[in-house]
mmCIF file of the N, C-alpha and C atoms, coordinates in Angstrom:
data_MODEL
# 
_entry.id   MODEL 
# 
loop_
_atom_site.group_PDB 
_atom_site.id 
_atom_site.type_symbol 
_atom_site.label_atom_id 
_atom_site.label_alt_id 
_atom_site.label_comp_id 
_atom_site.label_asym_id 
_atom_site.label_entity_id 
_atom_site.label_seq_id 
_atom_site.pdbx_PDB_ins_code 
_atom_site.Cartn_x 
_atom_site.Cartn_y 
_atom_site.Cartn_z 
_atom_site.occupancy 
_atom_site.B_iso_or_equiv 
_atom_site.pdbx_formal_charge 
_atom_site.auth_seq_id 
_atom_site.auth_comp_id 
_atom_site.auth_asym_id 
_atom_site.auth_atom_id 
_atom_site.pdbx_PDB_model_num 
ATOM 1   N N  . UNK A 1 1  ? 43.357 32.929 101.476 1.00 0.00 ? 1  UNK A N  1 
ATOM 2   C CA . UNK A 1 1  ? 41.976 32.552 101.627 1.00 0.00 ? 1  UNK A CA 1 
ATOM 3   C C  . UNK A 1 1  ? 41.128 33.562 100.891 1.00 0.00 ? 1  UNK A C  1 
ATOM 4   N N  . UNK A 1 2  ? 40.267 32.859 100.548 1.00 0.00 ? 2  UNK A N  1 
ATOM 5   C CA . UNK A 1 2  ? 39.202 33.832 99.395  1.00 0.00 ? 2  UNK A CA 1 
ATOM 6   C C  . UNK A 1 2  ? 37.918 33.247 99.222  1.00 0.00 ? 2  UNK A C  1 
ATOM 7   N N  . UNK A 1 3  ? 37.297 33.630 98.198  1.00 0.00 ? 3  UNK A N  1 
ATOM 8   C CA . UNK A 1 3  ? 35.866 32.986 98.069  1.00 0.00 ? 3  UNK A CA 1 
ATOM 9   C C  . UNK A 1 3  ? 35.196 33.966 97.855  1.00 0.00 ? 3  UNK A C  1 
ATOM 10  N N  . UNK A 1 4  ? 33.740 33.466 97.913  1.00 0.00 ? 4  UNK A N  1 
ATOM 11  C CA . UNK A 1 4  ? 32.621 33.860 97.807  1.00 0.00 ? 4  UNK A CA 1 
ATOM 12  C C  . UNK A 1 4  ? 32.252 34.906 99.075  1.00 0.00 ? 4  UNK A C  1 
ATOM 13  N N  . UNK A 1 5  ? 31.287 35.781 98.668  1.00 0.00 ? 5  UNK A N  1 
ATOM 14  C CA . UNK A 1 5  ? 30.705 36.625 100.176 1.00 0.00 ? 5  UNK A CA 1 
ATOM 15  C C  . UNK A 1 5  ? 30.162 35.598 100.951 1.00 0.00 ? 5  UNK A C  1 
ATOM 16  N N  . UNK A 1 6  ? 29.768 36.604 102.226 1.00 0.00 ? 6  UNK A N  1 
ATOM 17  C CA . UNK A 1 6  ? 29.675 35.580 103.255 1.00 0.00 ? 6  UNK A CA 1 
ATOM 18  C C  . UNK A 1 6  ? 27.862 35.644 103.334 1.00 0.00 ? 6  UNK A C  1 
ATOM 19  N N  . UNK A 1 7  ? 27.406 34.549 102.086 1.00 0.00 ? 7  UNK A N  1 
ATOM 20  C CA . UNK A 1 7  ? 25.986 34.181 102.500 1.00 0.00 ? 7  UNK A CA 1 
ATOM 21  C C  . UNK A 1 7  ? 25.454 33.646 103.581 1.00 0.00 ? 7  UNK A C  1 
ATOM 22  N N  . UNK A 1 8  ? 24.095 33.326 103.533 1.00 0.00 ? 8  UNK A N  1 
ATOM 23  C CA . UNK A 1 8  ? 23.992 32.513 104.512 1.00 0.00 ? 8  UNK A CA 1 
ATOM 24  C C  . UNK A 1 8  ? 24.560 30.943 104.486 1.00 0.00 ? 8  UNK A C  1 
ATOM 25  N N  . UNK A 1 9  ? 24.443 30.192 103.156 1.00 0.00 ? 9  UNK A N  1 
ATOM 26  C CA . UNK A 1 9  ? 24.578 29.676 102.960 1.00 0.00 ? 9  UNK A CA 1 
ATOM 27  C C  . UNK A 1 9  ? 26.419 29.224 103.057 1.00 0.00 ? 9  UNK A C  1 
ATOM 28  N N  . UNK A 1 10 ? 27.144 29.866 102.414 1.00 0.00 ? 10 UNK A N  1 
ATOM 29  C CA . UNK A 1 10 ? 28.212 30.100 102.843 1.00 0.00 ? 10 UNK A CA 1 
ATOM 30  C C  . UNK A 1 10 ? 29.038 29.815 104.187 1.00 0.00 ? 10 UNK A C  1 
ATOM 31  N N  . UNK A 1 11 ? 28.543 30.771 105.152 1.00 0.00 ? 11 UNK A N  1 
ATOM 32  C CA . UNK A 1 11 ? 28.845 30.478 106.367 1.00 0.00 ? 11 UNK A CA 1 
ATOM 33  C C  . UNK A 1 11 ? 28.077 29.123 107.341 1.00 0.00 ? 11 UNK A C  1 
ATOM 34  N N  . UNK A 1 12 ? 26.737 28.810 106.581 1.00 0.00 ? 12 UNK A N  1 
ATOM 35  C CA . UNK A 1 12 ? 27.255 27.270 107.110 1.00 0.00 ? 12 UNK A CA 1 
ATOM 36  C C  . UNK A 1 12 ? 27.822 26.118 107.121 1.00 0.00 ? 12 UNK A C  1 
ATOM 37  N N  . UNK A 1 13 ? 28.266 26.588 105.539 1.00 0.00 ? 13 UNK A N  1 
ATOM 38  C CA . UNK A 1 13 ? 29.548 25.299 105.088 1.00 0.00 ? 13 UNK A CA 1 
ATOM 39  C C  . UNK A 1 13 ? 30.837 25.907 106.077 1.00 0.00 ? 13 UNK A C  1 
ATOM 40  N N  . UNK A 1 14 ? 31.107 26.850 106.467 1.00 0.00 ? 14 UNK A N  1 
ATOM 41  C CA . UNK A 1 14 ? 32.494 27.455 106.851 1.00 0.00 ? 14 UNK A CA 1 
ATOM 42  C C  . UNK A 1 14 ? 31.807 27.076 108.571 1.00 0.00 ? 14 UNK A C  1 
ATOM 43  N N  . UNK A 1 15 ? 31.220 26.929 109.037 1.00 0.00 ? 15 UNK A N  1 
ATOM 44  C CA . UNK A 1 15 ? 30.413 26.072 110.212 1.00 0.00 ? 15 UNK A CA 1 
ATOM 45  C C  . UNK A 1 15 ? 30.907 24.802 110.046 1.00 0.00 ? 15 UNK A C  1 
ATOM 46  N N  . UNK A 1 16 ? 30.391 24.362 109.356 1.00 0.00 ? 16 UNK A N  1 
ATOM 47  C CA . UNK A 1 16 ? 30.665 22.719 109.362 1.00 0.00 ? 16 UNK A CA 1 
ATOM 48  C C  . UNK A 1 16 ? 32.096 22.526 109.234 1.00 0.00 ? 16 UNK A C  1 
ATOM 49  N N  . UNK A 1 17 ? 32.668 22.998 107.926 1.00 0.00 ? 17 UNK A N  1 
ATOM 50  C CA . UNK A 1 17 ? 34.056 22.702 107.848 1.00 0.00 ? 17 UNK A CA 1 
ATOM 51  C C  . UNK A 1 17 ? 35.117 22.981 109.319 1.00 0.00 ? 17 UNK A C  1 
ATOM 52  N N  . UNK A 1 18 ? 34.217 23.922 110.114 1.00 0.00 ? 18 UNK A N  1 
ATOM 53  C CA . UNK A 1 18 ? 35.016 24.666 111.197 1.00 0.00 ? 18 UNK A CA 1 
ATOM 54  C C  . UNK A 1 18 ? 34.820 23.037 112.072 1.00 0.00 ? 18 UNK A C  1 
ATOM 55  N N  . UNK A 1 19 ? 33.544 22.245 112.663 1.00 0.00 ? 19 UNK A N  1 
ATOM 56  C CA . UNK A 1 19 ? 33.372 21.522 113.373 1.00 0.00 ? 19 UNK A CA 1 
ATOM 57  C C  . UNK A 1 19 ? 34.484 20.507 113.450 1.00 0.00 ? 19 UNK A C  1 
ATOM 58  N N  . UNK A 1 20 ? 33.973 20.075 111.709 1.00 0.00 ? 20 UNK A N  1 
ATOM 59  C CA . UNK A 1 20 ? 34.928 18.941 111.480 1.00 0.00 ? 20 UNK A CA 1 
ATOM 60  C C  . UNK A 1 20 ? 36.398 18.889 111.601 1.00 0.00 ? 20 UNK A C  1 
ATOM 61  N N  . UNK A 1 21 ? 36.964 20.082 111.520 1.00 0.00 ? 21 UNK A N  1 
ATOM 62  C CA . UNK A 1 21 ? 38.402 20.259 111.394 1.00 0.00 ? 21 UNK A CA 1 
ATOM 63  C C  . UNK A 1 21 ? 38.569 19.996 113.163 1.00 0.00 ? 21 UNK A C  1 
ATOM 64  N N  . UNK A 1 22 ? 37.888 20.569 113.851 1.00 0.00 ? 22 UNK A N  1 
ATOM 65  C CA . UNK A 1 22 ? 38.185 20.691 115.319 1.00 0.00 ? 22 UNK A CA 1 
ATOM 66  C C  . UNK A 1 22 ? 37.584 19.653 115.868 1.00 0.00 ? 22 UNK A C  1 
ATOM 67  N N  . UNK A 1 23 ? 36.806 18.303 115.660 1.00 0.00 ? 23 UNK A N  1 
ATOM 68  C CA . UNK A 1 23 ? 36.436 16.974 115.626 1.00 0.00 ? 23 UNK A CA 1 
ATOM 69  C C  . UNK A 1 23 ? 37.606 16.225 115.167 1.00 0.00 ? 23 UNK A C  1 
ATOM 70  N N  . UNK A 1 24 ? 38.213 16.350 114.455 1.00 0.00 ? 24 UNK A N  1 
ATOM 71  C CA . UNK A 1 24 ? 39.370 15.771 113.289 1.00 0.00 ? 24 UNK A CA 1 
ATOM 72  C C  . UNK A 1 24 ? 40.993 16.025 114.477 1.00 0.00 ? 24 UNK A C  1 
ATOM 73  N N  . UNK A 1 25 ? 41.273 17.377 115.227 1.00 0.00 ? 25 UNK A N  1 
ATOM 74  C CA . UNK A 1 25 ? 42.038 17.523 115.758 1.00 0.00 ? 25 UNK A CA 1 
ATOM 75  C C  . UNK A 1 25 ? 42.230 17.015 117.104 1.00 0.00 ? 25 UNK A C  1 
ATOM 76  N N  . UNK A 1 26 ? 41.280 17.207 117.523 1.00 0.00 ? 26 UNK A N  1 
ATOM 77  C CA . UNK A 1 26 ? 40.913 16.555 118.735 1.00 0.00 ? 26 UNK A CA 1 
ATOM 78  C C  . UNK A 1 26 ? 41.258 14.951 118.974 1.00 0.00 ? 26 UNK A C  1 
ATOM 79  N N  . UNK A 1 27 ? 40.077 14.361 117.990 1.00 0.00 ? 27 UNK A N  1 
ATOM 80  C CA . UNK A 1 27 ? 40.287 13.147 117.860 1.00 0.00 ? 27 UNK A CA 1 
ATOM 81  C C  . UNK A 1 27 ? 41.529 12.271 117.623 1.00 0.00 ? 27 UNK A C  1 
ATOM 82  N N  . UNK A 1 28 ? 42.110 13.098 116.824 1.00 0.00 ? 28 UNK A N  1 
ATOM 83  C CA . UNK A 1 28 ? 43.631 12.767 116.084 1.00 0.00 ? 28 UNK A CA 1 
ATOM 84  C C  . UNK A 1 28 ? 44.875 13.516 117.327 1.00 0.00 ? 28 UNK A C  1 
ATOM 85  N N  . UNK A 1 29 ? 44.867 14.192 118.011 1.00 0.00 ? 29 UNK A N  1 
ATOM 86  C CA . UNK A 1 29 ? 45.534 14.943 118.845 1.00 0.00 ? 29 UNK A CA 1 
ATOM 87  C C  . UNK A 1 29 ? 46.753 15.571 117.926 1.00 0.00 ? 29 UNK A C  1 
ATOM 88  N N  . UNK A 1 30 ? 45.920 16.441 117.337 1.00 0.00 ? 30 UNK A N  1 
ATOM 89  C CA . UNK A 1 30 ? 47.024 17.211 116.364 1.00 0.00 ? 30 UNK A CA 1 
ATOM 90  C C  . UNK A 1 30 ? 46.827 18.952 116.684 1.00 0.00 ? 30 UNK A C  1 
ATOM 91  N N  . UNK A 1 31 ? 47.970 19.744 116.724 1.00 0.00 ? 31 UNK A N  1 
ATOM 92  C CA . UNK A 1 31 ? 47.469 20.586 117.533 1.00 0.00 ? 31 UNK A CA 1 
ATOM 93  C C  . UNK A 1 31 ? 47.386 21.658 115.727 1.00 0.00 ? 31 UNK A C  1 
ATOM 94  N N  . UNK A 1 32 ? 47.672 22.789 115.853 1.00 0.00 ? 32 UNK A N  1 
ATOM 95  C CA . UNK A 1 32 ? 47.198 23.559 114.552 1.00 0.00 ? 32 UNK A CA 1 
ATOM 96  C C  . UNK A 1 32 ? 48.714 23.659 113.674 1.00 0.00 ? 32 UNK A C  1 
ATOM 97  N N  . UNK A 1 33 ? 50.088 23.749 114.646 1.00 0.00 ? 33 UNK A N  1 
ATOM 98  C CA . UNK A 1 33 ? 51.084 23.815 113.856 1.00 0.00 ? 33 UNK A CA 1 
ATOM 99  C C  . UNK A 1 33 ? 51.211 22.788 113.212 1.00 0.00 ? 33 UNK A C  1 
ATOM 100 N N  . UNK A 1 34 ? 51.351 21.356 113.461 1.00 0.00 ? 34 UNK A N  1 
ATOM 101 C CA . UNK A 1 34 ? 51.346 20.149 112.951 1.00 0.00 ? 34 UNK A CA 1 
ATOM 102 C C  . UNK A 1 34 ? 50.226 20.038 112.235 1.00 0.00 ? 34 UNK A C  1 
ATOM 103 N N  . UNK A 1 35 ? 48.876 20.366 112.199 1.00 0.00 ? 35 UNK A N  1 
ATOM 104 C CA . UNK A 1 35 ? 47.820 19.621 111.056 1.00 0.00 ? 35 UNK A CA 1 
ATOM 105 C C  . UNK A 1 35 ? 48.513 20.951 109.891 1.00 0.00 ? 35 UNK A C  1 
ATOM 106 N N  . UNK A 1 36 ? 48.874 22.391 110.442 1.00 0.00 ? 36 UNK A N  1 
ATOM 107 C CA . UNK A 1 36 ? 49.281 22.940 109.443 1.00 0.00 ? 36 UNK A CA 1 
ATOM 108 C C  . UNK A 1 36 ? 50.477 22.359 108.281 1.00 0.00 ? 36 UNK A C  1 
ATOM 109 N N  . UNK A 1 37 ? 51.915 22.056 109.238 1.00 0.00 ? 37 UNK A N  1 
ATOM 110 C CA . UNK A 1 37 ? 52.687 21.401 108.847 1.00 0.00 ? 37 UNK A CA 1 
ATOM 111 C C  . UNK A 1 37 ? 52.886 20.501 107.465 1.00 0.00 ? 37 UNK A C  1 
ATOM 112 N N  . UNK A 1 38 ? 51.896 19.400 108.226 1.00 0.00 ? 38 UNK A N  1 
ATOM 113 C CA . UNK A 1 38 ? 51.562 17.621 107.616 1.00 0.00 ? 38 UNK A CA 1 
ATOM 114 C C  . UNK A 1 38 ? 50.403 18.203 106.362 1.00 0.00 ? 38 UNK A C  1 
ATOM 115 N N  . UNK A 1 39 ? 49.884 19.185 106.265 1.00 0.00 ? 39 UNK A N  1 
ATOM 116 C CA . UNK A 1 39 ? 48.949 19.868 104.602 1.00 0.00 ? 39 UNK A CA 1 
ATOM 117 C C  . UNK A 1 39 ? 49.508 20.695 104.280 1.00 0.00 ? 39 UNK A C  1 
ATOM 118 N N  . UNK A 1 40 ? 50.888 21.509 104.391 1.00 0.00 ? 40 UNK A N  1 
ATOM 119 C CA . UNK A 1 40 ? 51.308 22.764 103.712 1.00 0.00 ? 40 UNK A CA 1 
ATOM 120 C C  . UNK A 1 40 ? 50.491 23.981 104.149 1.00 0.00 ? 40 UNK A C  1 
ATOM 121 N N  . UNK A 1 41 ? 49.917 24.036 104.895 1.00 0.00 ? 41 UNK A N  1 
ATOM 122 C CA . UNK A 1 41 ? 49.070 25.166 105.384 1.00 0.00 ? 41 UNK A CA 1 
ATOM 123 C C  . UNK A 1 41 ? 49.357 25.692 106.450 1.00 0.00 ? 41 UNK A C  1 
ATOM 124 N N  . UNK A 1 42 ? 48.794 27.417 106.767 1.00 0.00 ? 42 UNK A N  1 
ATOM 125 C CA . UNK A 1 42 ? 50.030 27.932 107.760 1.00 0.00 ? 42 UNK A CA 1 
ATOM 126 C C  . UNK A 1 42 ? 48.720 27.905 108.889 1.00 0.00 ? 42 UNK A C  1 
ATOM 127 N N  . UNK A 1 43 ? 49.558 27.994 110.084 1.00 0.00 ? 43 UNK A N  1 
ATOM 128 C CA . UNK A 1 43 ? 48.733 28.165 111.365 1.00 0.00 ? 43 UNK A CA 1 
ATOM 129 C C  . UNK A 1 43 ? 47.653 28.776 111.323 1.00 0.00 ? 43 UNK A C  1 
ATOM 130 N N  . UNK A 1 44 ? 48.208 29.967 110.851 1.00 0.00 ? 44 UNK A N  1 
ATOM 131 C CA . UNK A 1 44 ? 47.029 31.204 110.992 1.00 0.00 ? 44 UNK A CA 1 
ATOM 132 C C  . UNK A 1 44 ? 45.891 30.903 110.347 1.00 0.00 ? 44 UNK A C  1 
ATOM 133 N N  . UNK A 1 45 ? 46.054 30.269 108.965 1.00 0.00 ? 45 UNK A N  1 
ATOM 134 C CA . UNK A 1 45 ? 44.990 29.682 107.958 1.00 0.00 ? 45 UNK A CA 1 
ATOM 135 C C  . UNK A 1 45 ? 43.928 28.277 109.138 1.00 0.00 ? 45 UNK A C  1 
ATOM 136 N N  . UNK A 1 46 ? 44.925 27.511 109.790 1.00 0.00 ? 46 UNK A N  1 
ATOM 137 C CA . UNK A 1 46 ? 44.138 26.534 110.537 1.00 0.00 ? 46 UNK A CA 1 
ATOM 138 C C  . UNK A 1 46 ? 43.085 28.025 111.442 1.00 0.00 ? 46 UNK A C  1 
ATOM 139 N N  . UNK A 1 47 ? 43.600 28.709 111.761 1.00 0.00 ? 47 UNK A N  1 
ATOM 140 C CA . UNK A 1 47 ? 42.855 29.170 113.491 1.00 0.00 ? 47 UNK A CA 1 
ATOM 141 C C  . UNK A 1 47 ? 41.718 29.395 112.722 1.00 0.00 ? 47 UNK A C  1 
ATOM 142 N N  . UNK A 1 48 ? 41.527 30.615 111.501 1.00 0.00 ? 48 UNK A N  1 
ATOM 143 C CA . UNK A 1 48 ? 40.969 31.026 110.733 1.00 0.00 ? 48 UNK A CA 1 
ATOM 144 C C  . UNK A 1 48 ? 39.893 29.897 110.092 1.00 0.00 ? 48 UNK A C  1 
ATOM 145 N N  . UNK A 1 49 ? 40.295 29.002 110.507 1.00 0.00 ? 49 UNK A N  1 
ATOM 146 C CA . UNK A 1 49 ? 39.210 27.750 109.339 1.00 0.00 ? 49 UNK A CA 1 
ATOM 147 C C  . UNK A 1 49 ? 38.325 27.500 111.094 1.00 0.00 ? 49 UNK A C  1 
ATOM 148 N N  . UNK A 1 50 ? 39.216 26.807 111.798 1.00 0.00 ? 50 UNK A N  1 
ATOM 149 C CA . UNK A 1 50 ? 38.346 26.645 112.940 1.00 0.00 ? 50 UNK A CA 1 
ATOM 150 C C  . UNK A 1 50 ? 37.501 27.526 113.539 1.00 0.00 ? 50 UNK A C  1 
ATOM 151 N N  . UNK A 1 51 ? 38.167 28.861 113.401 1.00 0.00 ? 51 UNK A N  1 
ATOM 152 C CA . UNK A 1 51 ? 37.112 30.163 113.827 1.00 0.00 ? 51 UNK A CA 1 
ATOM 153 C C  . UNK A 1 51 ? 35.930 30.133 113.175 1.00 0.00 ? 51 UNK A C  1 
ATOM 154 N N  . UNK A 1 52 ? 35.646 29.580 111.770 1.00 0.00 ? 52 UNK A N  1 
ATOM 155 C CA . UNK A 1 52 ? 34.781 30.272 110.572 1.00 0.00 ? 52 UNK A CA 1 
ATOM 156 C C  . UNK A 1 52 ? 34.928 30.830 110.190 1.00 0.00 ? 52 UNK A C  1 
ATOM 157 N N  . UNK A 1 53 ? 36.382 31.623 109.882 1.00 0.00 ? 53 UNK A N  1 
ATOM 158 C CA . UNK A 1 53 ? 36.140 33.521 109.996 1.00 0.00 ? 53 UNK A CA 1 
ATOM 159 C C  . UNK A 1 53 ? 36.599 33.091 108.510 1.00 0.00 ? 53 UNK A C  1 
ATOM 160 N N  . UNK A 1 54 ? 37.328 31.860 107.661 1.00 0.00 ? 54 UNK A N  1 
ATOM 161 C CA . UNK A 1 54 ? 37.733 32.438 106.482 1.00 0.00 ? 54 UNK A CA 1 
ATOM 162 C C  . UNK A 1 54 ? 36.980 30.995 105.443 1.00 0.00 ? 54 UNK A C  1 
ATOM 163 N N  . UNK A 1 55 ? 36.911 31.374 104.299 1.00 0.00 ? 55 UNK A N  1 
ATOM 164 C CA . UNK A 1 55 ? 36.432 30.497 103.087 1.00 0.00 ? 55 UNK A CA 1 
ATOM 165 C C  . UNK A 1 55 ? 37.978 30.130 102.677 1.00 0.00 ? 55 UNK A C  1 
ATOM 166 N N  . UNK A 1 56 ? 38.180 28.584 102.632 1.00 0.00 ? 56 UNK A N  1 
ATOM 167 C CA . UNK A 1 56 ? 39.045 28.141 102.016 1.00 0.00 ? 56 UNK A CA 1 
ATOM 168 C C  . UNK A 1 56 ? 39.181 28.234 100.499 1.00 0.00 ? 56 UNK A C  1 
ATOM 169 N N  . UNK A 1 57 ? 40.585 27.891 99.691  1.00 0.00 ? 57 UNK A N  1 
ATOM 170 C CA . UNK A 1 57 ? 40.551 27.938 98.394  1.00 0.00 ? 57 UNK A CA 1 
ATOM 171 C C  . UNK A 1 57 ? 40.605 26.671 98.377  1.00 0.00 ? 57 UNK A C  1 
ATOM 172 N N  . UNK A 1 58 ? 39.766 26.068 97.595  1.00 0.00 ? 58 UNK A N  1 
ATOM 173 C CA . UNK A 1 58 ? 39.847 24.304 97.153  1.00 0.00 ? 58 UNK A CA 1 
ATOM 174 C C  . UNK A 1 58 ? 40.951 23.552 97.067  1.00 0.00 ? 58 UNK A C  1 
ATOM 175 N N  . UNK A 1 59 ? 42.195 24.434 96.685  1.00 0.00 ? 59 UNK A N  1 
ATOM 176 C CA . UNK A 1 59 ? 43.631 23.538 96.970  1.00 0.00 ? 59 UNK A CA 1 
ATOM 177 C C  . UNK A 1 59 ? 43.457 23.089 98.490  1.00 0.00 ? 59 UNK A C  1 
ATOM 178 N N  . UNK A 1 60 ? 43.037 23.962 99.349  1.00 0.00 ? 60 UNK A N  1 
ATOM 179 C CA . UNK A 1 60 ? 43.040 23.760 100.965 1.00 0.00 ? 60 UNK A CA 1 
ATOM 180 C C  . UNK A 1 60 ? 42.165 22.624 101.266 1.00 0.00 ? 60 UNK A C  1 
ATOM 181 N N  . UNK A 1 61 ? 41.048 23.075 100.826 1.00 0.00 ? 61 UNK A N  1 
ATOM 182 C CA . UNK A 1 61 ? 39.851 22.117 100.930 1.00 0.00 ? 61 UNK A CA 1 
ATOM 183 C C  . UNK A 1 61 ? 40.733 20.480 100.748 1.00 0.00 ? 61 UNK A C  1 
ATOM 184 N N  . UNK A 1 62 ? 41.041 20.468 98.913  1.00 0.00 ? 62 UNK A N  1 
ATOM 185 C CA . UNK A 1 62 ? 41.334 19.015 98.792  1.00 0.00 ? 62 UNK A CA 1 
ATOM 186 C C  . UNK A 1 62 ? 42.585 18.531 99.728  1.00 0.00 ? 62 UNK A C  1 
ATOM 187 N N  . UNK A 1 63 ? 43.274 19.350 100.171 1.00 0.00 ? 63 UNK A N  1 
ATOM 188 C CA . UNK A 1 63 ? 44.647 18.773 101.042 1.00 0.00 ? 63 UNK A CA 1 
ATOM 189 C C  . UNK A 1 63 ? 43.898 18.590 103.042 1.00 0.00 ? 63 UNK A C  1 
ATOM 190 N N  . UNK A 1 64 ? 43.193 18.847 103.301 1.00 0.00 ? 64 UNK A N  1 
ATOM 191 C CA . UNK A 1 64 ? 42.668 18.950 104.393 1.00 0.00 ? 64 UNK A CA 1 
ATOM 192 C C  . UNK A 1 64 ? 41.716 17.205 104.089 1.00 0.00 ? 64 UNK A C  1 
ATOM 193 N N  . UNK A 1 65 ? 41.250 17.112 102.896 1.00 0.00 ? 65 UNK A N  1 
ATOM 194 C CA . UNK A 1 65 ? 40.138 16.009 102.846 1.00 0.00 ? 65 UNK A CA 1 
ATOM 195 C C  . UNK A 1 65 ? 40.876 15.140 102.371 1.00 0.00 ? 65 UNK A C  1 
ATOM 196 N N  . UNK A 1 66 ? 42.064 14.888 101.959 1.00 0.00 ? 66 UNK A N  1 
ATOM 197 C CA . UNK A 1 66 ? 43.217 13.722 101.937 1.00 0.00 ? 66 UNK A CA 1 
ATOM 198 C C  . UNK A 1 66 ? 43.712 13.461 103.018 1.00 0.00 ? 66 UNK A C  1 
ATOM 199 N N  . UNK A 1 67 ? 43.991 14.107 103.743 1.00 0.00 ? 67 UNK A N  1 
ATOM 200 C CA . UNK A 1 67 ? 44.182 14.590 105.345 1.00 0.00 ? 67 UNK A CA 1 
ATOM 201 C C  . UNK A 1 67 ? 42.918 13.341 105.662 1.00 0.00 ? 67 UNK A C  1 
ATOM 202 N N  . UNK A 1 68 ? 42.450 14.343 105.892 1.00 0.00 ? 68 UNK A N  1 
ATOM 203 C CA . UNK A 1 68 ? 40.845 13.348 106.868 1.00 0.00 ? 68 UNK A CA 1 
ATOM 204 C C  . UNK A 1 68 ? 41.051 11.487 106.081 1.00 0.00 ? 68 UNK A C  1 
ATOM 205 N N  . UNK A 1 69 ? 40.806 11.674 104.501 1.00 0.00 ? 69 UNK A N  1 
ATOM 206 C CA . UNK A 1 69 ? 40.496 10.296 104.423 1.00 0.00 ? 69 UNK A CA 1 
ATOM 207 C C  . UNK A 1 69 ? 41.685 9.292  104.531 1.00 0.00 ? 69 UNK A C  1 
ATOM 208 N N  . UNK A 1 70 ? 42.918 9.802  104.638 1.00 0.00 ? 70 UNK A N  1 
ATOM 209 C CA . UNK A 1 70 ? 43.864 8.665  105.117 1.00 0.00 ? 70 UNK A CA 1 
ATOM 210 C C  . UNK A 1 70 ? 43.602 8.918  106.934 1.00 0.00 ? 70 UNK A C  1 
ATOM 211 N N  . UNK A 1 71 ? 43.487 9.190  107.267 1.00 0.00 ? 71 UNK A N  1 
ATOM 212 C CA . UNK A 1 71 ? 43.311 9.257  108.687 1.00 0.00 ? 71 UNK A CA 1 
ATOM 213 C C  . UNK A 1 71 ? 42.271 8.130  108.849 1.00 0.00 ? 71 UNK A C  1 
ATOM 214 N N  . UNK A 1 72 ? 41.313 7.995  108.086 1.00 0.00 ? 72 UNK A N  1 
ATOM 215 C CA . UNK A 1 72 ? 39.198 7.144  108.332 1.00 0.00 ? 72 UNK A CA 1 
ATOM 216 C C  . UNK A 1 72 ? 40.024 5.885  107.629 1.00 0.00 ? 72 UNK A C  1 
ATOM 217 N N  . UNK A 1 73 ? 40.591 5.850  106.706 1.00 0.00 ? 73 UNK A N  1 
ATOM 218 C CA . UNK A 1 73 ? 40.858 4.642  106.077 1.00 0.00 ? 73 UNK A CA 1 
ATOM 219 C C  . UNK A 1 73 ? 41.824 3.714  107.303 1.00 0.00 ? 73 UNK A C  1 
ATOM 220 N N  . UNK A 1 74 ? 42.934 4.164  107.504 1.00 0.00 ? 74 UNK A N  1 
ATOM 221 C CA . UNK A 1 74 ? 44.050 3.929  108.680 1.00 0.00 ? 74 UNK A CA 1 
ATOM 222 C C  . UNK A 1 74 ? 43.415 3.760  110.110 1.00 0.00 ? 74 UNK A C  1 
ATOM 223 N N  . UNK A 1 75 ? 42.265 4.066  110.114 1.00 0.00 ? 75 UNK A N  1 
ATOM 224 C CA . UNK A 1 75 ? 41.582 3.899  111.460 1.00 0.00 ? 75 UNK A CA 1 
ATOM 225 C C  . UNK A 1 75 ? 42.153 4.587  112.722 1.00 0.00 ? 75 UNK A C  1 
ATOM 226 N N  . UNK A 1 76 ? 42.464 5.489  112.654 1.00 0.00 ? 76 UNK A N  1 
ATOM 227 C CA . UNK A 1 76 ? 43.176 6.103  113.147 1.00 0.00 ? 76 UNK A CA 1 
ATOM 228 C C  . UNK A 1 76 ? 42.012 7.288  113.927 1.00 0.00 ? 76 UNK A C  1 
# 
């Protein structure tokens, strides 16, 4: 995980992204090893996204938002 400093601006995208991921898990009943799992991404990286505490690298980003949109499409 990397990125940019932590603007203001910044940390409210890492806000939102935090909501949605934990809206997304919930909803889906996926706990952090499995959403890690099913995107190639490790646990620690999930806690870290849900915390806010880290800026994703866009590989993450786009595998998390393929994630989400087969999930919205599948109705799921």
């Amino acid at each position: 995980m990397g990125g940019p400093k932590s603007t203001p601006e910044v940390i409210e995208e890492r806000k939102k992204l935090a909501q949605k991921l934990k809206d997304f898990m919930h909803n889906n009943l996926f706990t952090e090893k499995r959403l890690g799992e099913i995107c190639g991404i490790s646990r620690r990286s999930i806690q870290m996204l849900k915390a806010a505490n880290a800026t994703p690298h866009q590989s993450t980003l786009d595998k998390l938002e393929r994630l989400f949109l087969k999930y919205k499409k599948e109705g799921k």
